[in-house]
Each structure stands twice: as C-alpha cells, then as structure tokens.
BATIDREN-890233 format. One line per field, with one value per atom (N, C-alpha, C, O): z, y, x. Coordinates in nm, 2 decimals, decimal comma. Layout:
N
z	[Z	...]
y	[Y	...]
x	[X	...]
//
This chain:
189
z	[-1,78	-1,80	-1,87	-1,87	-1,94	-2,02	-1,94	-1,96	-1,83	-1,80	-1,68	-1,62	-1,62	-1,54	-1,67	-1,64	-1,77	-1,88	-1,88	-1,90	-1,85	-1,93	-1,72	-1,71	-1,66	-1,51	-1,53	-1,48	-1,57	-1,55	-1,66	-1,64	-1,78	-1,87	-1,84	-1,91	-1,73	-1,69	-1,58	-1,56	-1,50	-1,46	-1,52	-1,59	-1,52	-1,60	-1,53	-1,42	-1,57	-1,52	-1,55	-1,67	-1,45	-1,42	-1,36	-1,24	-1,41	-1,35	-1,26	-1,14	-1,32	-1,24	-1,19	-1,10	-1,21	-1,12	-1,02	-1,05	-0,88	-0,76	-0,80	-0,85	-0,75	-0,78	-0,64	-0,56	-0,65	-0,54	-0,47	-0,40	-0,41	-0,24	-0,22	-0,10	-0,25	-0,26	-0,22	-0,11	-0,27	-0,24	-0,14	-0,08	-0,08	-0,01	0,12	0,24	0,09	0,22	0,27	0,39	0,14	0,15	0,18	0,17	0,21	0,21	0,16	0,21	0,05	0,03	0,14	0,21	0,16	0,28	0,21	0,09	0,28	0,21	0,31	0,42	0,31	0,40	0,38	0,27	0,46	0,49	0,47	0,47	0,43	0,37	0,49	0,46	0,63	0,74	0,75	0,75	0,75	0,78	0,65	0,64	0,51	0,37	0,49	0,56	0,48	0,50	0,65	0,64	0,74	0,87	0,81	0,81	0,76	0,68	0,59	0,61	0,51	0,44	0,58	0,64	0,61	0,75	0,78	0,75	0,84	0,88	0,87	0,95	0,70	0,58	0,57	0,57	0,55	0,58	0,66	0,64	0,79	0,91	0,95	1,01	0,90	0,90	0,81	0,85	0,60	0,54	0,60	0,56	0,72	0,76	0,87	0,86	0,95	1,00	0,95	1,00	0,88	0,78	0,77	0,83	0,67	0,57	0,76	0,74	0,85	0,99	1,04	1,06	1,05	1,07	1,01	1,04	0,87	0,77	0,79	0,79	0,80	0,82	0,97	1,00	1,09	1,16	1,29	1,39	1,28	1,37	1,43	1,38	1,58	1,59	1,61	1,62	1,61	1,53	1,48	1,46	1,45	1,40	1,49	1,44	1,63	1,73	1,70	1,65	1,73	1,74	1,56	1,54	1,47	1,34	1,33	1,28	1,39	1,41	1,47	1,42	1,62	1,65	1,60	1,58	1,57	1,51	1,35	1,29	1,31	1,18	1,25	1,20	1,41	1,41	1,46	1,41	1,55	1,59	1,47	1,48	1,30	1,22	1,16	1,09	1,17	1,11	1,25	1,24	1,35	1,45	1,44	1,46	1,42	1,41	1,25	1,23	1,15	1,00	1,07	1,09	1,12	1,17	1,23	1,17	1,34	1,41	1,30	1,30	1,21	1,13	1,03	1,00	0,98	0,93	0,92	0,82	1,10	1,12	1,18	1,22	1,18	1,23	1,13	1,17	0,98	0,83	0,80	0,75	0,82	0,82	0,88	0,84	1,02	1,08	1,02	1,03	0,95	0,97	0,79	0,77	0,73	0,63	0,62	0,52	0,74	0,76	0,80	0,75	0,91	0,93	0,80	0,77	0,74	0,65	0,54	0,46	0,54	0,47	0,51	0,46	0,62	0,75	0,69	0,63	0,71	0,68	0,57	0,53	0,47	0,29	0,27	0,21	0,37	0,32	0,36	0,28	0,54	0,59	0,51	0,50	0,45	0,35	0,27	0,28	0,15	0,04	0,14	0,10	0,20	0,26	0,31	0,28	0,35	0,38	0,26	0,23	0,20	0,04	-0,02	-0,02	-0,05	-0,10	-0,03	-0,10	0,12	0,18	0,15	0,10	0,15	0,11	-0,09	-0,10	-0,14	-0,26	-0,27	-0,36	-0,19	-0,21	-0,16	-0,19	-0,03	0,05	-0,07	-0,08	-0,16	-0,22	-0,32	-0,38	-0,36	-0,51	-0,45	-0,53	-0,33	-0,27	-0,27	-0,38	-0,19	-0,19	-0,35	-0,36	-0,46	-0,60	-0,62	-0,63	-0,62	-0,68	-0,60	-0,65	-0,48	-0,42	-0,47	-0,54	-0,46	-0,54	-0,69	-0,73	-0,72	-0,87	-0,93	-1,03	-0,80	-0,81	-0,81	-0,91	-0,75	-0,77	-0,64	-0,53	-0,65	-0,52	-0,41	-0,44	-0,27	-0,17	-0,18	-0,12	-0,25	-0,25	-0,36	-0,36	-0,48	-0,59	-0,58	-0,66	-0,42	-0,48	-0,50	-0,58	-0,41	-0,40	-0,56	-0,60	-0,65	-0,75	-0,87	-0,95	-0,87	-0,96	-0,92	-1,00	-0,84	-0,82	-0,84	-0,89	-0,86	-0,88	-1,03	-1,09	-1,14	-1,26	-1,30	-1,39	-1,23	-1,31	-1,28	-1,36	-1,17	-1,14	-1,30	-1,30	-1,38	-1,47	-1,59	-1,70	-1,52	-1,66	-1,65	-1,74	-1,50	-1,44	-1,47	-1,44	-1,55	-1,62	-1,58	-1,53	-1,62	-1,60	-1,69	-1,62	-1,79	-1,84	-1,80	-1,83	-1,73	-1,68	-1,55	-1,49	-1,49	-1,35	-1,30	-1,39	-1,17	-1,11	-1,18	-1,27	-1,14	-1,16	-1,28	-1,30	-1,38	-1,53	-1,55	-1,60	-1,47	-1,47	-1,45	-1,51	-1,33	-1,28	-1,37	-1,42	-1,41	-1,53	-1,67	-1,73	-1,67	-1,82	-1,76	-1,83	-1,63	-1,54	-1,59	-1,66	-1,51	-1,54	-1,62	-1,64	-1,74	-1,85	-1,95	-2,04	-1,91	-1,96	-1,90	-1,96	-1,75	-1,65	-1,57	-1,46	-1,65	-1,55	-1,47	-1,45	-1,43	-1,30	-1,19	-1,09	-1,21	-1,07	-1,00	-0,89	-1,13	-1,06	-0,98	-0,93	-0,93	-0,81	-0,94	-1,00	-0,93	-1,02	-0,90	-0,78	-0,97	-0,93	-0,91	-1,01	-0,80	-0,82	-0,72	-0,62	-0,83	-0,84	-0,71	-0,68	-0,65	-0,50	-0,55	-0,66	-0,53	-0,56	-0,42	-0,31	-0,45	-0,38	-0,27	-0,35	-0,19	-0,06	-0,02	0,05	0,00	0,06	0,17	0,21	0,27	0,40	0,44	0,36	0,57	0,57	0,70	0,78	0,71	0,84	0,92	0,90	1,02	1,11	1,11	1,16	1,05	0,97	0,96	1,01	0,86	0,85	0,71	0,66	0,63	0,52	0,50	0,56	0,42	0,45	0,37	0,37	0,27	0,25	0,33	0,33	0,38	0,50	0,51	0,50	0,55	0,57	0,53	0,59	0,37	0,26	0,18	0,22	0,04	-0,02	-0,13	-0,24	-0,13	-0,23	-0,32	-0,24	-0,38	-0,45	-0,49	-0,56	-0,44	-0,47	-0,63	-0,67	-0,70	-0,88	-0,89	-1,00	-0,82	-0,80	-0,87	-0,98	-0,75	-0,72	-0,80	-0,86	-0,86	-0,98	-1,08	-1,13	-1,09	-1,22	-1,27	-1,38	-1,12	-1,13	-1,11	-1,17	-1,09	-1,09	-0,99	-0,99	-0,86	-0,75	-0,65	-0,54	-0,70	-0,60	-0,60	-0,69	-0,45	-0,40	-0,37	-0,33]
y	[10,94	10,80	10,72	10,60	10,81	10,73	10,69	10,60	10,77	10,66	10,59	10,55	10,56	10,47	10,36	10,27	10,36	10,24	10,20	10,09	10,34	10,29	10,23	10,16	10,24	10,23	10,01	9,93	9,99	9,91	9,82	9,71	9,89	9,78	9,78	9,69	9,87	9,87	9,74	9,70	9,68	9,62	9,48	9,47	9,38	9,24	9,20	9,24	9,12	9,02	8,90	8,86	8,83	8,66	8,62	8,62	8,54	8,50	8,38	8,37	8,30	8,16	8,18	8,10	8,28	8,23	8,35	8,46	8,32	8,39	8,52	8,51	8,64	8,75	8,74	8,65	8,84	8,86	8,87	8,77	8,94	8,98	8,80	8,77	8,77	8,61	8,53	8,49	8,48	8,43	8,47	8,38	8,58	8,62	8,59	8,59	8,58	8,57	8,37	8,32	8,31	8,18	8,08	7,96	8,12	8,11	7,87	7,79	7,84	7,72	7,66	7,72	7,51	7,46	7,34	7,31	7,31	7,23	7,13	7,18	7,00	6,86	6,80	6,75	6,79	6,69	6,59	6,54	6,46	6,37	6,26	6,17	6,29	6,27	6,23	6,12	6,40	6,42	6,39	6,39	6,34	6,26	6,11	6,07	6,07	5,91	5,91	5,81	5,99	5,95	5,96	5,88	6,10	6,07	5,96	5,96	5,87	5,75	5,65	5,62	5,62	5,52	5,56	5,48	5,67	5,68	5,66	5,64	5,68	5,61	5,51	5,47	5,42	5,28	5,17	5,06	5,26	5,17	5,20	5,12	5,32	5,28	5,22	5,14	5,18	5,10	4,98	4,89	4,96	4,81	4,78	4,67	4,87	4,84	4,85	4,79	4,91	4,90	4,78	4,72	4,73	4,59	4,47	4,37	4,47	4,40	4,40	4,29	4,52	4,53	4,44	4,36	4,49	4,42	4,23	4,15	4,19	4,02	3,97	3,86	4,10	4,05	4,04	3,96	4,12	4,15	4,28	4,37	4,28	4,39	4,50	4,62	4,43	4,53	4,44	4,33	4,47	4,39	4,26	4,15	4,30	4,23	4,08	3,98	4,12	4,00	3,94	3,83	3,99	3,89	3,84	3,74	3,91	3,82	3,71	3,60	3,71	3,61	3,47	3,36	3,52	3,44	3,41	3,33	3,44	3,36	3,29	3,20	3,31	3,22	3,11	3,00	3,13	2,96	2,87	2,75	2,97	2,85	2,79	2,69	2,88	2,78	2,67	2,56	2,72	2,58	2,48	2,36	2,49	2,40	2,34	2,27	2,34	2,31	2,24	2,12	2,29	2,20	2,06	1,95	2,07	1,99	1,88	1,76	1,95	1,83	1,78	1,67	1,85	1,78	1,68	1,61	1,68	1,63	1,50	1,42	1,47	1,41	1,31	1,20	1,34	1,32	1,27	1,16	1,33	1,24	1,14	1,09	1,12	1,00	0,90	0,79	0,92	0,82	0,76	0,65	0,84	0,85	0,75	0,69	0,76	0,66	0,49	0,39	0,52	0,41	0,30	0,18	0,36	0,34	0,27	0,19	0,29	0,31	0,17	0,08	0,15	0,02	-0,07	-0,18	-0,04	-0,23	-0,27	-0,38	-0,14	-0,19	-0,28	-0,39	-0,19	-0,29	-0,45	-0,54	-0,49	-0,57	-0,69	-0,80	-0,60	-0,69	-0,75	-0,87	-0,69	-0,72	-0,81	-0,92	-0,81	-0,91	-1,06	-1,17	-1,04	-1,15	-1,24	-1,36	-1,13	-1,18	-1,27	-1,39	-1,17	-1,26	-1,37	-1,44	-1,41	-1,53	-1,61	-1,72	-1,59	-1,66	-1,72	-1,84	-1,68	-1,71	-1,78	-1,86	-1,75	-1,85	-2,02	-2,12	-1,99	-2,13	-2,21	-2,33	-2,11	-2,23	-2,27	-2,38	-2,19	-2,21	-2,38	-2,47	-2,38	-2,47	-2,57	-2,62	-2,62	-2,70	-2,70	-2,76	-2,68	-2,65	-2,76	-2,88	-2,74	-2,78	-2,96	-3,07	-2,93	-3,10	-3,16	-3,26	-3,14	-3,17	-3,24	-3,36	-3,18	-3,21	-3,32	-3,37	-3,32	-3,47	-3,38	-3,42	-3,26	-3,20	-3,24	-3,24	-3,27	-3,34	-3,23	-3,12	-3,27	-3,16	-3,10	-3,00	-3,17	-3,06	-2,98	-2,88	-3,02	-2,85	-2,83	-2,85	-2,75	-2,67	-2,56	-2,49	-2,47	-2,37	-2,31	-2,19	-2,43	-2,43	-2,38	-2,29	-2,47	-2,51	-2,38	-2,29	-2,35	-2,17	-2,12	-2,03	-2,07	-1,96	-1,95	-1,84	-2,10	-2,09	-2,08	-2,02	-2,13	-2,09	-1,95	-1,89	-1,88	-1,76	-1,64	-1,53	-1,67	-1,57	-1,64	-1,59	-1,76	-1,82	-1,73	-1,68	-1,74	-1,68	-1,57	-1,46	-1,58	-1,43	-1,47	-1,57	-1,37	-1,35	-1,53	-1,62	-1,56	-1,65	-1,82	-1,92	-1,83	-1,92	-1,91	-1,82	-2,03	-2,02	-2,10	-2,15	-2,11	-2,13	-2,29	-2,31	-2,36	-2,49	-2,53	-2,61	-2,48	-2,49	-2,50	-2,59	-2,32	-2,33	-2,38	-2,35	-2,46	-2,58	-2,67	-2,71	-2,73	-2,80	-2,85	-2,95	-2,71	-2,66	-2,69	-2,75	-2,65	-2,65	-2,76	-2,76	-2,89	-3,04	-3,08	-3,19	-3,04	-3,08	-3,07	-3,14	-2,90	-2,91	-2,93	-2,92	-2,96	-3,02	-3,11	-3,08	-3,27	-3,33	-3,41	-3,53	-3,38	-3,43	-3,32	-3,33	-3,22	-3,22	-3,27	-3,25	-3,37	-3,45	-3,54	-3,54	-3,63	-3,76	-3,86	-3,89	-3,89	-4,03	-4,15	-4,15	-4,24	-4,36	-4,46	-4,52	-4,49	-4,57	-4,77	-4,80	-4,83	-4,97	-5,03	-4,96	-5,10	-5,14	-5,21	-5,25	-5,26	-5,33	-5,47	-5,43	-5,60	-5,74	-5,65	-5,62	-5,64	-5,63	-5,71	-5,78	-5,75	-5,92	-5,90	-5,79	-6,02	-6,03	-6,12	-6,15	-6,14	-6,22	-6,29	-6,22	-6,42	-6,50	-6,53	-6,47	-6,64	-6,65	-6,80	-6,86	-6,83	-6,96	-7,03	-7,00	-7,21	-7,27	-7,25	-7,14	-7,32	-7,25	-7,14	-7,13	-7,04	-6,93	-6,93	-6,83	-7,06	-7,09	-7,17	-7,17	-7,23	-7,34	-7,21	-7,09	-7,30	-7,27	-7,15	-7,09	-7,15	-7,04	-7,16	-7,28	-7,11	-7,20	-7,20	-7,24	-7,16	-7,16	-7,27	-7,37	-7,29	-7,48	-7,39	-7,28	-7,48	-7,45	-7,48	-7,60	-7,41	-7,44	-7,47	-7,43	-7,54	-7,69	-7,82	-7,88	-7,83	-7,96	-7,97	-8,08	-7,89	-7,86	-7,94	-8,04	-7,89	-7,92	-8,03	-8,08	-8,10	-8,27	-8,30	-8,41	-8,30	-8,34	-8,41	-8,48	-8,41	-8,46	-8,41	-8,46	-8,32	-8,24	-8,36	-8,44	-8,36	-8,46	-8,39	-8,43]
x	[-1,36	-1,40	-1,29	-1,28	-1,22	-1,14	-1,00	-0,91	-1,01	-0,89	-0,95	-0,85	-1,09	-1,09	-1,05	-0,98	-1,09	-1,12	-0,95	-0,91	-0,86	-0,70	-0,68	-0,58	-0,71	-0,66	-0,73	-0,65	-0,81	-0,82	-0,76	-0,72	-0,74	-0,66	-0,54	-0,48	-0,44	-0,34	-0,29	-0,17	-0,43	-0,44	-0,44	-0,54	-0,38	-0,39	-0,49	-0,49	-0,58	-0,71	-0,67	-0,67	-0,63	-0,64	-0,70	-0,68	-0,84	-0,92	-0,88	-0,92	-0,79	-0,80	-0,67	-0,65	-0,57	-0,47	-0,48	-0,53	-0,44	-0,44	-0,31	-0,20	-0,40	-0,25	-0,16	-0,14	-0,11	0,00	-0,04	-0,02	-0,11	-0,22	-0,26	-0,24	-0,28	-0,36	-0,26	-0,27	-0,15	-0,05	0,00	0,04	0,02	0,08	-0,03	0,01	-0,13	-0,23	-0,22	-0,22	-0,21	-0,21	-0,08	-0,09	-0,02	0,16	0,11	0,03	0,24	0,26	0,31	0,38	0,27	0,34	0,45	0,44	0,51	0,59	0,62	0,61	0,66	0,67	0,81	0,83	0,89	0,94	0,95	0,83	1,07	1,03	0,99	0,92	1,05	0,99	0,84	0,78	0,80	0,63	0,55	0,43	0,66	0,56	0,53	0,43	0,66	0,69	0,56	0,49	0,54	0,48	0,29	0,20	0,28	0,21	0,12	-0,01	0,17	0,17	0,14	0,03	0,27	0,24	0,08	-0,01	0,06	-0,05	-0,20	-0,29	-0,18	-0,29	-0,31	-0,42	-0,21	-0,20	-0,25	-0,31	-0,20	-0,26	-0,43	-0,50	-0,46	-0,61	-0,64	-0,72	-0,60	-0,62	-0,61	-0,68	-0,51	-0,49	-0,61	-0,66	-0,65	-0,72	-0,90	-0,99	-0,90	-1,03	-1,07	-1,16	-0,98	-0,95	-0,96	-1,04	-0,93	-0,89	-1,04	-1,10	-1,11	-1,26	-1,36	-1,45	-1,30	-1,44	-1,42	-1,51	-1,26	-1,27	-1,26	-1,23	-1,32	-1,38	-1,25	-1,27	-1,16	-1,03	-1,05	-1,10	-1,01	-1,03	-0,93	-0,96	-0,80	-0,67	-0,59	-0,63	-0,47	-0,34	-0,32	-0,32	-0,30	-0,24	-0,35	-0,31	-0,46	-0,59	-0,58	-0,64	-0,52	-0,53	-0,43	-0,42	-0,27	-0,14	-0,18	-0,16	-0,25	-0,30	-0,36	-0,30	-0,48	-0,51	-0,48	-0,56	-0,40	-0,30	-0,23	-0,18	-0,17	-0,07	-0,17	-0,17	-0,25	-0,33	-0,38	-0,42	-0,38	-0,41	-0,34	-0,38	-0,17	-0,07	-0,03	0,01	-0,06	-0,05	-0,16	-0,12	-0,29	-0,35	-0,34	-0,43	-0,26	-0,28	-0,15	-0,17	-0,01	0,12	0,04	0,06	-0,05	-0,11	-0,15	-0,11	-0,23	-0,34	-0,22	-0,22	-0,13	-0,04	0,04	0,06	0,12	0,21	0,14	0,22	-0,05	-0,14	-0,12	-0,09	-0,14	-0,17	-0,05	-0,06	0,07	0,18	0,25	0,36	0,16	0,17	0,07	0,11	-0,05	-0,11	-0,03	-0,01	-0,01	0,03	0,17	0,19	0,25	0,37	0,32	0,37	0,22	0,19	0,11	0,14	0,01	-0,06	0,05	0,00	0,24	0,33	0,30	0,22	0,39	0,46	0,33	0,35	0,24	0,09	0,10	0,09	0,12	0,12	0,26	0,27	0,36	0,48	0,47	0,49	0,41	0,38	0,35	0,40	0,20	0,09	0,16	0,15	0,27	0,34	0,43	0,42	0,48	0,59	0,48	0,52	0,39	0,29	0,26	0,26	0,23	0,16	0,31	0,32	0,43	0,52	0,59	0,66	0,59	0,62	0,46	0,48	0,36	0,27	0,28	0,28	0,29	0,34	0,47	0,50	0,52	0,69	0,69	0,76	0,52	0,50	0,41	0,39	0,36	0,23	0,33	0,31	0,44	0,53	0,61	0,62	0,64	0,70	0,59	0,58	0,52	0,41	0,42	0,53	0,39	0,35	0,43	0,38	0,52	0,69	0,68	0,71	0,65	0,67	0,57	0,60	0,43	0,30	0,38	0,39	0,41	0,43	0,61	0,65	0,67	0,70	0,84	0,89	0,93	1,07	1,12	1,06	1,25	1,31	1,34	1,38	1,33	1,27	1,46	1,50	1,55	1,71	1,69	1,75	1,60	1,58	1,46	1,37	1,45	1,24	1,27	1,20	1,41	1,41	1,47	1,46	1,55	1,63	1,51	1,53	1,37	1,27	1,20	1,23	1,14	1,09	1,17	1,10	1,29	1,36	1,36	1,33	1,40	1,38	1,20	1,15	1,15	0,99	0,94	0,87	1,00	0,95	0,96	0,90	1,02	1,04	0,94	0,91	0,90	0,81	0,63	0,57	0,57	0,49	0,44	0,50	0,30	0,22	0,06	0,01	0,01	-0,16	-0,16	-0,19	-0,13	-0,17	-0,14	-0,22	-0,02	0,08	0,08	0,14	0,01	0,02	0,14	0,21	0,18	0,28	0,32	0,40	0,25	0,21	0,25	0,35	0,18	0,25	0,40	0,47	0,45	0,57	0,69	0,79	0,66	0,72	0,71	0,82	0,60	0,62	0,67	0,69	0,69	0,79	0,91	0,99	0,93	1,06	1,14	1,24	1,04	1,09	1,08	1,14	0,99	1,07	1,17	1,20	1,23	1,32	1,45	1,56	1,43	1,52	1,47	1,43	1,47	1,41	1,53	1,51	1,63	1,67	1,67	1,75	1,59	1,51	1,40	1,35	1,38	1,24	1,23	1,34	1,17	1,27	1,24	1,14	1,37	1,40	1,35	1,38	1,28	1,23	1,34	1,38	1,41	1,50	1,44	1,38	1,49	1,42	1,49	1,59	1,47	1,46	1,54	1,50	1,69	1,76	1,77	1,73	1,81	1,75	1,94	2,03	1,95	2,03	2,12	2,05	2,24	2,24	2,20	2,16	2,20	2,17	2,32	2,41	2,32	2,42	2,35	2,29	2,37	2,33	2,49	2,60	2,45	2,55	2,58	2,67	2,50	2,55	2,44	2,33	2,50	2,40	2,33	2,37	2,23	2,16	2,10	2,00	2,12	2,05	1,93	1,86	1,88	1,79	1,67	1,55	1,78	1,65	1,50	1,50	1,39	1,32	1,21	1,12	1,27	1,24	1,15	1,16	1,06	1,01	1,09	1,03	1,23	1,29	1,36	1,36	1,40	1,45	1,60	1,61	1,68	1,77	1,81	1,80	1,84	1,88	1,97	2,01	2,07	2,12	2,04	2,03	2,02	1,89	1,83	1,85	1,76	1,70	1,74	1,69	1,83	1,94	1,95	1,94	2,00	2,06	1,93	1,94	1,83	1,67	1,64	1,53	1,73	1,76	1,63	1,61	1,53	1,45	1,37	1,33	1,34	1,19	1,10	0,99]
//
C-alpha cells in the first residue's frame, strides 16, 4: 500500500489545469487576421441589421433608401423656405421704398404748406431731415428750418406801379385822375 500511496504522489494533481493527454485531445485553434477581421464584419452586420429591424427597415438597402428620400424631401422643403423667404425679402424692401417716397411727398407738401419757395423744398427737407425725432415732427422741422434760413421762404414782393406806354395822345384822358399841374396853378374846373 505504501507505494500505491508513493505512485500517486509521484503523480502531480492539477485540478484546474488540463494535463497532457487533455491538451493533446483538444488541440488550440488559432485565426488569421483575415478570418479575426471576416469574423467582426460578420457581427456587425447582424448588429446592423438588428438595430435596421427594431426602426422598422428591412435591411441596409431599404434604410439607405429611405434616408435618402428624407434628405430629398428636407432639400425640397428647404429650397421651398428659401424661396418664400427671398420673396418675403423683395415686399419688405418694396414696402420701405413705398413708405420712404411716401414720406419724402408729405415732407414736400409740408415745406410748400408752410410758405418755402417751390426752388428750395428739396434744399428745406434735406436740412430738416436731421432735425426729425419721436418728438419733432416734420412740420416743426421745417420751421426751425425757416427760421434760421428764412430766404427760403417766399419773400412777399410789393407789386410795383409798371409803366404803360400809349400810342399817343393823353395818357390820362379819360382816367379820374387831376393832373398835379392843374392843381397847382388852381386852374382845375
């Protein structure tokens, strides 16, 4: 008995690691970096198609598709958005061009209203325009205008007496006028 006891301690006991008979029955495999790389690919594409299932594709080809019909319909709604978006441009500018010839016609009217000679209206708006605030209406401004330039205003000029000239004969006859002559010498009847 004592040497089954030495036959077996002659033997090493490794529980967890495989002996030689074991290894030898199991041979290691080893891979290519080929058959790693084909491998991987292969895990993948069912990850890709998993992931393709669950949002409702039913492989690659059908969700390439449809990603591209939604970057075509988003180009569509875009380039839709950017027209209306240009036009919407073109009426704003329109409006502001309307608006500022409308303002330029009442500034004018303003200016004749208020007594500026029709050769400086364009002179009297151009200086009042910098006078013009929320507080100071046009009107005002022109105001200030002429007074601190009033020969833009129309000067009143006094009707001066014309001569006439006849073709002869008195050119008083038949006026009620007395000659200041006559007068004079006291000669008037």
């Amino acid at each position: 008995m004592p040497e089954d006891i030495q036959a077996q301690t002659d033997q090493p006991v490794n529980a967890g690691e495989p002996t030689e008979s074991q290894t030898q029955e199991q041979p290691i495999k080893t891979f290519t970096q080929d058959e790693v790389t084909g491998l991987v690919a292969k895990e993948s594409r069912k990850a890709q198609e998993k992931i393709f299932k669950s949002l409702g594709f039913e492989d690659i080809k059908s969700a390439k598709e449809g990603l591209q019909q939604l970057k075509e319909w988003k180009d569509s709604q875009k380039s839709e958005a950017e027209k209306q978006s240009e036009a919407l441009a073109a009426k704003e500018k329109e409006l502001e061009a309307a608006l500022s010839s409308q303002r330029l016609l009442e500034a004018k009217l303003s200016a004749l209203t208020l007594g500026v000679n029709a050769d400086s209206v364009d002179d009297v708006i151009t200086l009042s325009a910098r006078l013009v605030s929320d507080d100071v209406s046009i009107e005002d401004a022109i105001g200030q205008v002429l007074q601190k330039y009033p020969q833009f205003g129309r000067t009143e000029q006094s009707e001066e007496k014309k001569p006439t000239f006849s073709a002869g004969g008195n050119p008083t006859a038949g006026t009620n006028q007395e000659d200041a002559f006559l007068k004079a010498l006291g000669l008037n009847n």
